[in-house]
C-alpha positions in Angstrom: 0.0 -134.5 -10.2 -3.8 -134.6 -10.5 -4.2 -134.4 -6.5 -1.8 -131.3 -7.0 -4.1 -129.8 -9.8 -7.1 -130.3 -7.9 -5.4 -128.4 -4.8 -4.5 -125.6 -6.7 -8.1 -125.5 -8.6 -9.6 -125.3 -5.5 -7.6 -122.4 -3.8 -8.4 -120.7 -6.8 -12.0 -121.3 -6.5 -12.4 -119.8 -3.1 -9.9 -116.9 -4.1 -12.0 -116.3 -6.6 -15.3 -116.6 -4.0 -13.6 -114.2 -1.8 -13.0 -111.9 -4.1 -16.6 -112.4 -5.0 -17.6 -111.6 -1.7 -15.6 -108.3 -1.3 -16.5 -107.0 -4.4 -20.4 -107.6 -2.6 -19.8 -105.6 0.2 -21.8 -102.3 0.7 -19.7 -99.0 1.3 -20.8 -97.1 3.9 -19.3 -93.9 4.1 -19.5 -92.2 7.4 -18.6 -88.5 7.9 -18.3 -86.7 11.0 -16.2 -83.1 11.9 -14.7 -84.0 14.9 -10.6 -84.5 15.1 -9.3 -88.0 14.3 -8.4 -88.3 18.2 -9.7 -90.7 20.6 -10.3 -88.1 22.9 -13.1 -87.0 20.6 -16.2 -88.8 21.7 -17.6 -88.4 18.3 -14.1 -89.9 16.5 -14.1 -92.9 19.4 -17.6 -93.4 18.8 -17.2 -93.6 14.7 -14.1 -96.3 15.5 -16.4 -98.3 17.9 -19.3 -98.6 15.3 -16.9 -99.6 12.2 -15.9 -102.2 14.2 -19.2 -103.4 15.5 -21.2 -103.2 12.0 -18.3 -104.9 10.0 -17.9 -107.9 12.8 -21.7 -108.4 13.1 -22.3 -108.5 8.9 -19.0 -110.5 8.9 -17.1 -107.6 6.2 -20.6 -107.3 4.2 -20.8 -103.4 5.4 -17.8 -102.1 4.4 -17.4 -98.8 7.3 -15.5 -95.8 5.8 -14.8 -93.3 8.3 -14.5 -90.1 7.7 -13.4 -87.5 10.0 -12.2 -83.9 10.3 -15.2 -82.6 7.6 -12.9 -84.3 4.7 -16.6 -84.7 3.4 -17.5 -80.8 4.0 -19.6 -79.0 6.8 -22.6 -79.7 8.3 -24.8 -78.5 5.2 -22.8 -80.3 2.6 -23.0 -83.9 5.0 -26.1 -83.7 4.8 -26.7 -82.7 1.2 -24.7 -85.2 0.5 -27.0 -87.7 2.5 -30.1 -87.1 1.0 -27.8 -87.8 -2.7 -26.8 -90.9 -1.1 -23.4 -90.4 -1.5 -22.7 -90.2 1.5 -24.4 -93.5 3.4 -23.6 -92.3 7.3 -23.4 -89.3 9.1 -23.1 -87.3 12.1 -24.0 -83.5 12.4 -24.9 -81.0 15.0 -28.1 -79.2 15.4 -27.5 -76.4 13.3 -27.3 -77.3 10.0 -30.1 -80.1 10.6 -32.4 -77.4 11.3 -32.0 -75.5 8.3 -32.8 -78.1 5.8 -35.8 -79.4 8.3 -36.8 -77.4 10.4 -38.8 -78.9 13.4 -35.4 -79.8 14.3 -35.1 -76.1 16.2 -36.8 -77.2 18.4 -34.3 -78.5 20.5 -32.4 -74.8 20.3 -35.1 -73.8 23.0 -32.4 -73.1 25.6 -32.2 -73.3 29.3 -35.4 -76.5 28.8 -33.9 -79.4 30.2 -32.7 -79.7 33.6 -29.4 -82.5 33.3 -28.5 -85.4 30.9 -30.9 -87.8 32.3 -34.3 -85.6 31.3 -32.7 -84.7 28.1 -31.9 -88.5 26.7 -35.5 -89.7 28.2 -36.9 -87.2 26.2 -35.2 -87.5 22.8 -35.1 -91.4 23.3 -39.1 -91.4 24.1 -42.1 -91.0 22.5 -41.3 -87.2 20.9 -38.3 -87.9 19.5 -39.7 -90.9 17.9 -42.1 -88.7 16.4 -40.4 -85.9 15.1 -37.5 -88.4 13.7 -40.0 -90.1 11.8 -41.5 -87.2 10.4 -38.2 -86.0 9.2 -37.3 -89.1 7.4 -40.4 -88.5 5.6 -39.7 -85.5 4.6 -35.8 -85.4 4.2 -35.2 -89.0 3.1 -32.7 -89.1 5.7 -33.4 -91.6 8.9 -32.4 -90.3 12.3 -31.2 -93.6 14.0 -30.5 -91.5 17.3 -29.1 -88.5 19.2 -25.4 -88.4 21.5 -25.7 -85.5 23.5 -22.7 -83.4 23.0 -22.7 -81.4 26.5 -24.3 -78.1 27.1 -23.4 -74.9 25.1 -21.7 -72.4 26.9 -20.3 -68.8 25.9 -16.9 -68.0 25.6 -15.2 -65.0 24.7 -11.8 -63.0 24.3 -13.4 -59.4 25.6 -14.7 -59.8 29.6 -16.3 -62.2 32.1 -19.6 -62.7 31.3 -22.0 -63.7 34.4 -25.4 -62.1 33.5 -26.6 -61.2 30.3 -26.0 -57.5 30.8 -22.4 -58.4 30.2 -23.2 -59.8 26.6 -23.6 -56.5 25.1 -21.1 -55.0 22.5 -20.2 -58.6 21.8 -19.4 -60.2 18.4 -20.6 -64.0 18.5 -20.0 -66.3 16.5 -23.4 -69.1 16.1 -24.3 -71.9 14.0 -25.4 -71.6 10.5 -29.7 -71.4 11.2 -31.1 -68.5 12.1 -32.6 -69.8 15.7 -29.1 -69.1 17.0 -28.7 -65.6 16.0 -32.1 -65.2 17.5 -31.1 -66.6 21.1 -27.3 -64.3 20.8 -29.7 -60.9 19.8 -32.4 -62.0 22.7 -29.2 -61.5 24.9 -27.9 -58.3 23.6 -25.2 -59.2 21.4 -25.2 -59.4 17.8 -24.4 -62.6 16.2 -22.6 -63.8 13.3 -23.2 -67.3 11.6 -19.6 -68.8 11.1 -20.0 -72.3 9.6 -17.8 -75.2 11.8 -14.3 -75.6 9.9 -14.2 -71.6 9.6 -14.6 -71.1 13.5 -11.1 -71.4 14.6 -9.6 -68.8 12.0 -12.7 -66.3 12.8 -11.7 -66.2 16.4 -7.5 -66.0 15.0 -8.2 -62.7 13.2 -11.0 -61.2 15.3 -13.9 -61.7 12.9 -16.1 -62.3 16.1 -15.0 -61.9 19.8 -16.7 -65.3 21.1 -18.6 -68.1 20.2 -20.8 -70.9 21.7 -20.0 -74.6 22.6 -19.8 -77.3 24.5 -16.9 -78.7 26.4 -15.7 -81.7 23.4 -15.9 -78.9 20.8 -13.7 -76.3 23.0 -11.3 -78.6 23.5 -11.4 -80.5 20.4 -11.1 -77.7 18.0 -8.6 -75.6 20.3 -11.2 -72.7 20.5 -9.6 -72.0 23.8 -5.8 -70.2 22.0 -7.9 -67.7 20.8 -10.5 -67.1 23.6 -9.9 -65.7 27.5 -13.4 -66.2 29.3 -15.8 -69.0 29.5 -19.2 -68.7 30.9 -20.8 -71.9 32.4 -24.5 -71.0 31.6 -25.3 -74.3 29.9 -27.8 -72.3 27.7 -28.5 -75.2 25.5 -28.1 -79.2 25.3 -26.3 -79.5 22.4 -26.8 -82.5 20.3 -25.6 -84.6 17.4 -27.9 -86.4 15.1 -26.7 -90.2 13.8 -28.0 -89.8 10.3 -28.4 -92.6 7.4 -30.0 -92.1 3.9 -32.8 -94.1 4.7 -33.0 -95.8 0.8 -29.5 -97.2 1.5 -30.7 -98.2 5.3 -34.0 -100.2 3.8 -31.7 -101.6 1.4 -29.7 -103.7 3.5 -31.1 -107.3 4.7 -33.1 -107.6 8.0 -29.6 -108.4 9.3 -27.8 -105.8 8.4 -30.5 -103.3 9.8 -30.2 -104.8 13.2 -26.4 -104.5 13.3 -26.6 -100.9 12.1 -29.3 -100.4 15.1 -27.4 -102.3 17.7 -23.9 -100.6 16.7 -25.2 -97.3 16.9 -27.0 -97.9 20.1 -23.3 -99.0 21.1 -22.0 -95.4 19.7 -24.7 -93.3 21.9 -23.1 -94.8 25.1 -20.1 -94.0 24.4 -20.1 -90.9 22.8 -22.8 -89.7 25.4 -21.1 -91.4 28.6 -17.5 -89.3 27.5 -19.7 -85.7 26.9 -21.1 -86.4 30.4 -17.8 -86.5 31.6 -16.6 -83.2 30.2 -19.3 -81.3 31.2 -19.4 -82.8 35.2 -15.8 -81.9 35.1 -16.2 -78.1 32.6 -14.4 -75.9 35.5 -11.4 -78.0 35.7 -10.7 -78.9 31.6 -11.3 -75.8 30.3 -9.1 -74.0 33.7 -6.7 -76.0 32.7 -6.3 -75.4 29.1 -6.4 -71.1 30.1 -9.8 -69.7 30.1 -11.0 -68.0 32.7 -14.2 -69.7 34.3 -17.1 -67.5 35.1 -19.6 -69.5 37.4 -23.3 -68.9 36.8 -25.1 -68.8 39.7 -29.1 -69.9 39.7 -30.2 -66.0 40.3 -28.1 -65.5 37.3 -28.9 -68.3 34.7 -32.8 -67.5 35.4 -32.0 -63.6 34.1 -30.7 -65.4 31.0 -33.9 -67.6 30.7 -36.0 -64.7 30.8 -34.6 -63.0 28.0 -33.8 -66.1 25.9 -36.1 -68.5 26.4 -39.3 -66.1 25.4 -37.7 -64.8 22.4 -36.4 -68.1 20.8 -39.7 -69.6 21.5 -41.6 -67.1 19.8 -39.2 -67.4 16.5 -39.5 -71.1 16.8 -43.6 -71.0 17.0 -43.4 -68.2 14.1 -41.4 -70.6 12.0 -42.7 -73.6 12.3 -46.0 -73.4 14.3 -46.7 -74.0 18.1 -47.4 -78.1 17.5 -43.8 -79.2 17.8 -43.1 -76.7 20.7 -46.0 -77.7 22.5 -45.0 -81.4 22.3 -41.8 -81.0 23.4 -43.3 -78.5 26.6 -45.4 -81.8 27.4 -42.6 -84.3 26.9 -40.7 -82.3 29.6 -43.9 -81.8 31.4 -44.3 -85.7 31.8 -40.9 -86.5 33.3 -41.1 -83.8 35.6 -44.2 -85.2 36.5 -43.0 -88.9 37.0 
């Protein structure tokens, strides 16, 4: 009878210590806007990280995913980062350049020449620089960027091959002005549509086109509502892995690494399936009932001369020539190499 006591003491002393434990873990909530689909790259990604960071701390981060913008767009992720209500996030370009803006930087289109320039540079020396000094000034902590494929135009109205073909257009960009600046410097006027709002724009007609990568086509269904797609590759289009940096230099040494490590994890596979997409662009997006226009060289350089100029001149007017300049060096460099 005692022996039985015992045994039943001591079960409930390690039901109570395990309860204990849970109650210790840290939430993590992490939002991102992509479908809840494994063929999202951002969605696969999210999956391969919960399951990384709660192995490695043993349950002691507690990974909340969070897909589909069931936290709200761009803007309100990362509103709700720097409140540290949300722990985690991932977020495009656009709304990361509104609330800092150095981040426009990377909206300089027709810059980088493939996948392999682009990650040396935002994995090097610059983008360790201008992360740093956005965590300073945002609170949030830029832990790395997945490239999301190139942006290219598509649109219900005609094939689009040169910029000439833009005009009379109704496009739909990102929420930060550097966007409707690089639509304009092409000759068609632009209209700031925030993400969740994009597929019903392009249903009623509120705007004629839009501009994208390859995941984002496919993943949102932009294509029911579109007829032509352009394959300029105007910009690299990227995705931030974003963590309010209190809660990150709040966990132990331990948990830091596992964060760093899982999301390292995350970039190869959210990056290697984007690569895929785009090698293959022609074929996915033919398949699903666009039209593909192909860019020729002659062609995409009429594009850069219009663009390029007049989005680098708004950049450098809003936030001086220093981050610009870096960033014409960085690319400089590896050219060089």
């Amino acid at each position: 009878m005692k022996q039985t006591s015992r045994l039943l003491g001591a079960t409930a002393a390690l039901a109570i210590l395990a309860a204990a434990g849970a109650a210790q873990a840290k939430e993590l909530k992490y939002a991102h806007f992509q479908a809840a689909d494994m063929s999202s790259p951002k969605h696969a990604a999210a999956l391969a990280f919960e399951t990384c960071v709660e192995g490695k701390t043993s349950g002691g981060i507690d990974v909340q995913v969070f897909p589909a913008s069931q936290l709200g767009d761009g803007g309100q992720v990362i509103e709700g980062l720097q409140l540290g209500a949300i722990q985690m996030g991932v977020v495009h370009d656009g709304p990361i350049s509104a609330v800092y803006k150095p981040f426009a930087v990377f909206a300089m289109p027709y810059l980088f020449d493939d996948q392999a320039m682009a990650w040396s540079i935002v994995d090097g020396p610059f983008g360790e620089e201008l992360f740093d000094d956005m965590r300073s000034q945002t609170g949030i902590r830029v832990l790395g960027l997945a490239d999301n494929g190139v942006r290219n135009f598509t649109n219900s109205k005609v094939p689009v091959a040169e910029p000439d073909d833009m005009k009379g257009l109704k496009m739909r960009v990102m929420t930060a002005p550097v966007w409707t600046k690089l639509v304009e410097s092409l000759g068609a006027s632009a209209t700031p549509v925030p993400w969740p709002e994009l597929p019903g724009a392009l249903q009623q007609g509120v705007v004629d086109g839009q501009e994208n990568g390859v995941t984002n086509i496919v993943n949102a269904s932009l294509y029911q509502h579109q007829k032509y797609v352009s394959l300029d590759g105007h910009v690299f289009s990227w995705h931030a892995y974003m963590i309010n940096d209190a809660f990150y230099e709040g966990l132990t040494d331990a948990e830091r690494q596992a964060v760093n490590e899982c999301v390292e994890i995350s970039k190869v596979i959210h990056r290697g399936m984007t690569a895929a997409q785009d090698a293959n662009a022609a074929t996915i997006l033919g398949e699903k009932g666009l039209e593909v226009v192909p860019v020729s060289p002659d062609q995409k350089a009429k594009f850069r001369a219009l663009a390029q100029p007049a989005v680098r001149e708004y950049i450098v007017g809003e936030i001086g020539e220093d981050w610009p300049n870096k960033l014409d060096a960085a690319v400089a460099d590896y050219r060089g190499q």
